[in-house]
C-alpha angles and dihedrals in degrees: 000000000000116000136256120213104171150342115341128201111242093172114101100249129153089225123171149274129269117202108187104188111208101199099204130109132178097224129343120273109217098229094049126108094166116131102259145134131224098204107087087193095110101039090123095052093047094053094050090049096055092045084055086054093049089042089055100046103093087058096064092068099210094108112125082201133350078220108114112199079177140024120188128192103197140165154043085022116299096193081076085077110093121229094276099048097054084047099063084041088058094042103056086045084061097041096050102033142025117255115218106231085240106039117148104242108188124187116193112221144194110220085230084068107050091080099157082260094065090043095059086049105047086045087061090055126078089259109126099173134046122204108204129206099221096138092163138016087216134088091210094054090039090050088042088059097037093244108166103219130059145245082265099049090053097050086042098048091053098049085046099055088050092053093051095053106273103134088161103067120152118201122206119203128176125216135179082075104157087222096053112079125196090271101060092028074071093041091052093049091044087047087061095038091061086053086070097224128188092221133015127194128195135186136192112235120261141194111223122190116270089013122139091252099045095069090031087061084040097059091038098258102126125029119254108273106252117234091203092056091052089056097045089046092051094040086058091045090050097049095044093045087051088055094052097050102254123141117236097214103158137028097263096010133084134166145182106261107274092028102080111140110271094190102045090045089074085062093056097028100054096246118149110260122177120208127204125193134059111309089011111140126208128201119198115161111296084359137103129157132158129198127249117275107227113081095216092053087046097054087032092061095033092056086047092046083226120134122295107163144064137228153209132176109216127242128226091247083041092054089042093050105046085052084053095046096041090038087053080056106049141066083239097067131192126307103203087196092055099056097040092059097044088049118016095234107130128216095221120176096296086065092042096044082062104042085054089047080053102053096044088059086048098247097124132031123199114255142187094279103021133292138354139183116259116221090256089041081055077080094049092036096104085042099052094043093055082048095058097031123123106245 
């Protein structure tokens, strides 16, 4: 049975979302931008300092509601915190907020870390779904990227966590690797396929600026990602996953019906989140801040109960933008009513000129509310956001 460490919401509230980054990473993945150490050195402080922030929040006054319907430990890689860290972390949520009974509570975790003793550990939390870096089924593709653990670990950490009670799993994977053809890019989805998880997200690789493989592409290194391979890969993803029963609800995420992520829906739904942690962003109404990145200066401020975060207050033409952009995004699509009313901003015959443009390529399909991204307009989805945004 999972514990309770303090009071629980039992009211029916819609309540909001809680992102604790845990900016720690065993080594540095060449694709990742992320904000992250690799020195574990100061893994205590920073738990007790983001304890100090949760703990904080209620005083701020700005909370639509101290209900969470998710809570998300993200990264970095959070299965690098020991029992009893988790376990004050876990404390101080209860104490500060209510916890809905079924609240979506999501770990991210390296496969490295699930060794059968974590597991027993993290099945004895609160957690109830597990978000695995997988990334790839390969060891070629896993060295390539600087992953630390191998093809076997990952086949291994996800039999483990469902052995230990875990039925909710998500698998990442990463595809557009310049090592990985047409041919093991299908291996790999197939691999994860025959895990049976509940969710399964997939990027398209990316090169960030001052990442390991950007100067590694600008010294010649690495080869130049290929757009048409990314396509290709998708378009195979998205085919096999179909077969298999999955929705496809979002541009990189699927899921069986009933498993779509609770937590990352608030960043494409519009629903108030609050992030703790260096680099963590929050969204309530008109409202958006992030925390420092740079974990001394974070535990340093917090410990001085000085600023450590930074802040803007949304404009109409902000809020109607970021719906268009996340919509774009999402199975659930775009409502042009809806954010005219919510904003004032009109669609007028330029907007509509383009929506019609969209759906004549294909991109977009007409839906109960008004318009959402077809699998092949996912690729489009970015484009066709700057086209309808607000100046």
């Amino acid at each position: 049975m999972k514990p309770i460490y303090g009071y629980s919401d039992s009211q029916t509230d819609s309540g909001i979302g809680l992102y604790i980054h845990i900016p720690f990473c065993r080594r540095a993945c060449t694709y990742c931008d992320f904000h992250f150490s690799t020195s574990l050195k100061s893994i205590e402080r920073m738990v007790n300092a983001i304890c100090l922030e949760i703990s904080r929040i209620p005083g701020t006054g700005i909370l639509p509601s101290r209900s969470l319907r998710s809570i998300y430990f993200g990264g970095g890689t959070p299965s690098v915190l020991d029992g009893y860290q988790l376990e004050r972390l876990f404390e101080t949520i209860w104490k500060t907020f209510r916890v809905q009974p079924n609240a979506e509570i999501t770990l991210e975790a390296n496969p490295e870390d699930l060794n059968p003793e974590q597991l027993v550990t993290l099945a004895a939390s609160p957690i109830n779904r597990l978000s695995l870096g997988i990334q790839s089924f390969r060891d070629e593709d896993l060295q390539w990227m600087n992953r630390c653990h191998t093809s076997q670990q990952a086949l291994e950490s996800v039999k483990n966590a469902q052995d230990a009670g875990f039925s909710n799993i998500s698998l990442d994977l990463i595809y557009g690797i310049p090592s990985l053809d047409e041919k093991h890019w299908e291996q790999n989805i197939l691999k994860a396929l025959s895990l049976q998880p509940t969710h399964l997200s997939a990027y398209s690789l990316t090169v960030e600026n001052g990442t390991v493989l950007s100067h590694r592409i600008k010294k010649g290194l690495s080869p130049e990602i290929s757009d048409t391979q990314s396509e290709q890969d998708y378009f195979a993803l998205c085919s096999l996953l179909r077969q298999q029963g999955y929705e496809h609800y979002e541009v990189s995420n699927f899921a069986r019906p009933g498993y779509q992520a609770v937590h990352n829906a608030s960043y494409w739904h519009n629903i108030p989140y609050v992030g703790v942690g260096p680099s963590a962003h929050s969204y309530i109404g008109n409202r958006r801040w992030w925390n420092i990145s740079h974990n001394i200066r974070y535990m340093t401020a917090i410990e001085a109960g000085s600023s450590f975060a930074e802040e803007e207050l949304l404009a109409q033409a902000d809020i109607f933008n970021e719906y268009i952009l996340t919509g774009l995004r999402s199975s659930r699509g775009i409502n042009p009513s809806y954010i005219s009313s919510k904003t004032g901003i009109l669609w007028g015959a330029p907007r509509l000129s383009l929506l019609r443009e969209f759906e004549n390529k294909n991109w977009i399909v007409p839906s109960l509310t008004g318009y959402a991204a077809t699998e092949s307009g996912w690729l489009w989805s970015d484009f066709m956001a700057s086209s309808l945004m607000e100046a």
